[in-house]
C-alpha positions, 0 to 999 in steps of 0.5 A: 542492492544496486539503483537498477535493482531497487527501481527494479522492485519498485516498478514490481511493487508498483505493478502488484499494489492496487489502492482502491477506496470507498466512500463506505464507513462501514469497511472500516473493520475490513481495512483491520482485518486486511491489515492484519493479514498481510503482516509477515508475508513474503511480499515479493512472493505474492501478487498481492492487490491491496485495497484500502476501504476509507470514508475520508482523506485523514483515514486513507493517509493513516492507514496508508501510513499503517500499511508501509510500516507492515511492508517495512520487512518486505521492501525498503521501507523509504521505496515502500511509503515513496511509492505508496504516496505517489500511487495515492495522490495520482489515484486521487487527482484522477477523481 
């Protein structure tokens, strides 16, 4: 894959991935049950909006984490958790 291919996909997969999270213990079990069902899709043939529910910063980074270790199969990996964090911390400096 060339470096305007790759750029290519992660500005897509920068247009399909939304991290929302909520100051809720209680959802919890929906980031499980979310995680779940998202292993072995084809990624980039969804309009997939991700959101991962969290009660603090450590389970946000560990779930985010999870979730690029799921998407390894569905884009670079390396892309995958680069974009991720940055997505994150530039959802958080907005807080």
């Amino acid at each position: 894959m060339s470096t305007v291919d790759s750029e290519k996909k992660e500005k897509c997969l920068a247009l399909l991935v939304e991290i929302t999270f909520y100051e809720d213990k209680s959802s919890r079990q929906s980031v499980d049950d979310f995680i779940k069902s998202i292993e072995g899709i084809q990624f980039d043939l969804l309009f997939l909006k991700i959101k991962i529910f969290t009660s603090s910063y450590i389970f946000f980074f560990r779930r985010i984490e999870e979730l690029a270790h799921f998407m390894r199969d569905l884009v670079s990996a390396t892309n995958a958790v680069r974009f991720i964090r940055s997505k994150m911390l530039d959802r958080l400096s907005c807080v």
